[in-house]
C-alpha positions as CSV (number, residue, x, y, z in Angstrom):
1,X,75.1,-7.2,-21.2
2,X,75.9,-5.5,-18.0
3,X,74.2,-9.0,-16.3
4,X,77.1,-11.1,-18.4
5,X,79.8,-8.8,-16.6
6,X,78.8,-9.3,-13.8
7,X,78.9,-12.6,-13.9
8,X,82.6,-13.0,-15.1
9,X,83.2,-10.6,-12.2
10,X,81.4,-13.1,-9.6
11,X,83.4,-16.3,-11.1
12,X,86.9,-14.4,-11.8
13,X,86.8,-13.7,-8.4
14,X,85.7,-16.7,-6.9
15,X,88.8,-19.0,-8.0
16,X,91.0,-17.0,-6.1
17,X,89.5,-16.6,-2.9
18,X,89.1,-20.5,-2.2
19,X,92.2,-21.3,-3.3
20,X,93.6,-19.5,-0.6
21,X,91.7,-20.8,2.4
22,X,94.6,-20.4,5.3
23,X,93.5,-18.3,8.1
24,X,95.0,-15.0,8.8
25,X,96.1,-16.5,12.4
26,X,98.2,-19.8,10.9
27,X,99.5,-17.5,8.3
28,X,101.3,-14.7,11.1
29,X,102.3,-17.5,13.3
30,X,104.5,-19.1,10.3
31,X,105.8,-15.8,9.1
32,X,107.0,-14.8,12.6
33,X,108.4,-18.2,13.0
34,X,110.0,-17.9,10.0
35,X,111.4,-14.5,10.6
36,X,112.8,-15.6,14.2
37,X,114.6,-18.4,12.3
38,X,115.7,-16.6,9.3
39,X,119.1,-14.2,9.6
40,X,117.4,-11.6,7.8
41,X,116.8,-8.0,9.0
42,X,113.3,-8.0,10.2
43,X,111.4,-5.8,7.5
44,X,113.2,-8.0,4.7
45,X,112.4,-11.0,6.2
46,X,108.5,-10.1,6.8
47,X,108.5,-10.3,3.1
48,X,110.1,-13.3,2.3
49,X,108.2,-15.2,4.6
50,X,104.7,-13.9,3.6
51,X,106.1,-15.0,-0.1
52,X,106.5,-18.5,1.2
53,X,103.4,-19.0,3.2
54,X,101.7,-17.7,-0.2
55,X,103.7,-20.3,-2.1
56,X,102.8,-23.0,-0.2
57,X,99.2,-21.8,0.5
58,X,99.0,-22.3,-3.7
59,X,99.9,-26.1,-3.3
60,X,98.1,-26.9,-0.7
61,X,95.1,-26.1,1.2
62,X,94.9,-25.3,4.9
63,X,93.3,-28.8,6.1
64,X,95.9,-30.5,4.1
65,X,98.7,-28.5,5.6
66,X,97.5,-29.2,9.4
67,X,97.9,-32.2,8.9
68,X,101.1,-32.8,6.7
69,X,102.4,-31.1,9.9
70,X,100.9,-32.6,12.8
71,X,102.7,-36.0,11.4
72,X,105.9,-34.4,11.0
73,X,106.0,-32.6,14.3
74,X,104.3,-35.6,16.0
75,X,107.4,-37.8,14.9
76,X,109.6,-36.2,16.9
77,X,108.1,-36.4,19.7
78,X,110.2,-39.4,22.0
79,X,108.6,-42.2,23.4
80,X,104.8,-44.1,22.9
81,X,103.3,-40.7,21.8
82,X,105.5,-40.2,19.0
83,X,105.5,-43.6,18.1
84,X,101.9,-43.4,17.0
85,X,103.1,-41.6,14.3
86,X,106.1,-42.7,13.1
87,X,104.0,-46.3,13.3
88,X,102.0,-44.8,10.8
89,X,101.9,-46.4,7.4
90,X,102.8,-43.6,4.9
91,X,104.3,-41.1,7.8
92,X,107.5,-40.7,7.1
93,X,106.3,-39.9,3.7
94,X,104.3,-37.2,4.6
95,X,106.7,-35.4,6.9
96,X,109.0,-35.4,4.0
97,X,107.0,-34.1,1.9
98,X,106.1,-31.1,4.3
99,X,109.2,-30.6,4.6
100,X,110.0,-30.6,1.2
101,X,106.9,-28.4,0.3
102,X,108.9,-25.6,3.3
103,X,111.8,-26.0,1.5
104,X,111.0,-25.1,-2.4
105,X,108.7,-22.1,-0.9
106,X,111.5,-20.7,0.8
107,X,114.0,-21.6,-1.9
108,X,111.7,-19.6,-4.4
109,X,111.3,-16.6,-2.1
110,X,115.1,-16.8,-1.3
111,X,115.3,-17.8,1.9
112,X,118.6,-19.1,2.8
113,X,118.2,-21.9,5.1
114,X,120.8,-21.2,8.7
């Protein structure tokens, strides 16, 4: 009995933690980014921010994220370098939906964009 316990345990617990595979590191660099850009008073904004990087870190996992926004920050970059990206087949559709993804996490955490 105590062996079938246990076991739940182990597998209750095990869902949870890869589902949320972001790094400690990429998760205080986008809440402090997120703070410096929100108009929020600093403790209320710590909050909201680690709300959205949980929000999106539930969508999608860290590998995906990287890249969603390697191509949207690549596209903006001017000349031959950033063309490489927004030469890419589906780019513009993946910078949108990164975008898009930032944009429902912080409209669920109530984050009022600027």
């Amino acid at each position: 009995m105590r062996m079938r316990y246990a076991t739940f345990l182990v597998l209750a617990c095990a869902g949870p933690l890869f589902a949320n595979d972001f790094p400690t590191r990429a998760r205080v660099e986008f809440v402090l980014d997120c703070m410096e850009q929100s108009k929020l008073p600093a403790e209320e904004a710590m909050y909201k921010c680690s709300c959205a990087i949980d929000r999106i870190a539930e969508k999608v996992d860290y590998e995906k994220w990287v890249d969603m926004a390697t191509v949207a920050n690549g596209m903006t970059i001017a000349g031959e370098r950033g063309g490489v990206m927004r030469d890419m087949k589906d780019g513009r559709t993946i910078a949108a939906s990164w975008r898009q993804l930032q944009a429902d996490a912080k409209k669920a955490c109530f984050i009022n964009p600027k």
